[in-house]
C-alpha positions as CSV (number, residue, x, y, z in Angstrom):
1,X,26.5,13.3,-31.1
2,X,28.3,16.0,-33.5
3,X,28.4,15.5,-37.2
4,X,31.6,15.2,-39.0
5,X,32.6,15.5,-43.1
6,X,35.6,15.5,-44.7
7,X,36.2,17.4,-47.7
8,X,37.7,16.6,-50.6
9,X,39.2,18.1,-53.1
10,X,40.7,17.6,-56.6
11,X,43.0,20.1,-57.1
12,X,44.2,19.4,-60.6
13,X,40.9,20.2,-61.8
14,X,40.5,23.6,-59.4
15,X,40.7,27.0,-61.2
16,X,41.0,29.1,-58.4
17,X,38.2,31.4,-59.3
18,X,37.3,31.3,-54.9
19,X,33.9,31.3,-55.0
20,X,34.0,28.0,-52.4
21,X,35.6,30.4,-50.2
22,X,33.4,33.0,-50.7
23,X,30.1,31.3,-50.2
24,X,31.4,28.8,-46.6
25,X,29.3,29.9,-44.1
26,X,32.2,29.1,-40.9
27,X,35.2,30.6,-43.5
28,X,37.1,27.6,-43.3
29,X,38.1,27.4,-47.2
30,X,41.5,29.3,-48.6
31,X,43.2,29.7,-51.6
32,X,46.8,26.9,-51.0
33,X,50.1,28.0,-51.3
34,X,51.3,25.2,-53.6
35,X,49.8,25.7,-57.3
36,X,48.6,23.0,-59.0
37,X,49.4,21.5,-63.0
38,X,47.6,24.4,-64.6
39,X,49.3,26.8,-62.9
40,X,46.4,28.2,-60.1
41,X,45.9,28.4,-56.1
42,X,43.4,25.5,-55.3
43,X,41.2,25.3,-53.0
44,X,41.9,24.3,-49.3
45,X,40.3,23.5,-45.8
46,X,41.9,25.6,-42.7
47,X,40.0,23.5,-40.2
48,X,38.1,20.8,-41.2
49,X,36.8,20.1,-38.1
50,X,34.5,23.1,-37.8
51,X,33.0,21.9,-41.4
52,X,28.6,21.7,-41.1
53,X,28.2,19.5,-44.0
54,X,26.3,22.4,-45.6
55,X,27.8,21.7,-48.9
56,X,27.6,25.2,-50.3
57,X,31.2,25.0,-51.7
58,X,30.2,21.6,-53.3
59,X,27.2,23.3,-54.9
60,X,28.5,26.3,-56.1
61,X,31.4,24.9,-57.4
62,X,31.5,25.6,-61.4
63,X,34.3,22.5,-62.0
64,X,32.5,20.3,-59.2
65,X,36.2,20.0,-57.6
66,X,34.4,19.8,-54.1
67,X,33.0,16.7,-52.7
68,X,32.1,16.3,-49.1
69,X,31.9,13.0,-46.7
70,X,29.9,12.4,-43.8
71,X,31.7,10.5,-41.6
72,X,30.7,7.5,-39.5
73,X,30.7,7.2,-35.9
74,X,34.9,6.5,-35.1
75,X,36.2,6.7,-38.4
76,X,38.9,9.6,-37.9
């Protein structure tokens, strides 16, 4: 059975500084086209399917914007 997270993000609080993106082992983070209310590029996932649950972007995380969910067996 394969392992599945979702990843969640609050983007008010994102500064853009990247380093989530930097740091994800499969590259699936990217800076979003829309800015938020302070003005910056938050933090995205391109294809959260390919997420490992690694929580490296959660960890390194300086504003602890990141939070990431295991989900259960079905839930989509």
């Amino acid at each position: 059975m394969n392992r599945r997270f979702r990843l969640s993000f609050n983007a008010d609080k994102c500064k853009g500084c990247e380093i989530c993106v930097s740091v994800c082992p499969k590259h699936i983070l990217a800076m979003d086209t829309a800015v938020n209310a302070k003005g910056y590029h938050p933090a995205c996932c391109t294809d959260e399917t390919q997420c490992i649950g690694c929580t490296s972007c959660a960890l390194m995380c300086p504003d602890y914007c990141i939070t990431i969910y295991e989900l259960e067996e079905g839930e989509a």
